[in-house]
C-alpha positions, 0 to 999 in steps of 0.5 A, spaced: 721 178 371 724 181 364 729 184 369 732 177 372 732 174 367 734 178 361 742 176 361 741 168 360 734 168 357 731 171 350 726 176 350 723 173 346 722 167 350 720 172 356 714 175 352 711 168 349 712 166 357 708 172 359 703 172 352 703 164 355 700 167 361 695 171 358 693 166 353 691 161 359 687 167 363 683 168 358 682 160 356 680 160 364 675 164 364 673 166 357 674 160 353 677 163 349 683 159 345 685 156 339 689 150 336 695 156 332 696 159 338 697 152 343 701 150 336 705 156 337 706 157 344 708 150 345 714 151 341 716 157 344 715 152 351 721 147 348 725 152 346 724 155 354 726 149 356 732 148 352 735 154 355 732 153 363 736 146 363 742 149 359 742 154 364 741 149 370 746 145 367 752 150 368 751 151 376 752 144 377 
């Protein structure tokens, strides 16, 4: 994934993607969550998105 996506993308976007991942496994399976990193997570995702639709945006 880091090596798509690093020429358009933030690494930092990239790592809360994949932390986002982790932190969903360990949800699933362990019930292991909180309130911080939902916060946190969900504003790492706004600002992914922000960037996805710049991105797509600039191929029409």
């Amino acid at each position: 994934m880091r090596a798509l996506f690093t020429k358009k993308l933030n690494p930092l976007l990239i790592e809360a993607l994949l932390e986002a991942k982790a932190l969903r496994e360990a949800a699933d399976y362990y019930g292991d969550f909180s309130e911080a990193n939902s916060k946190k997570l969900t504003k790492k995702a706004k600002e992914f998105l922000k960037v996805a639709k710049d991105i797509i945006g600039e191929k029409k």
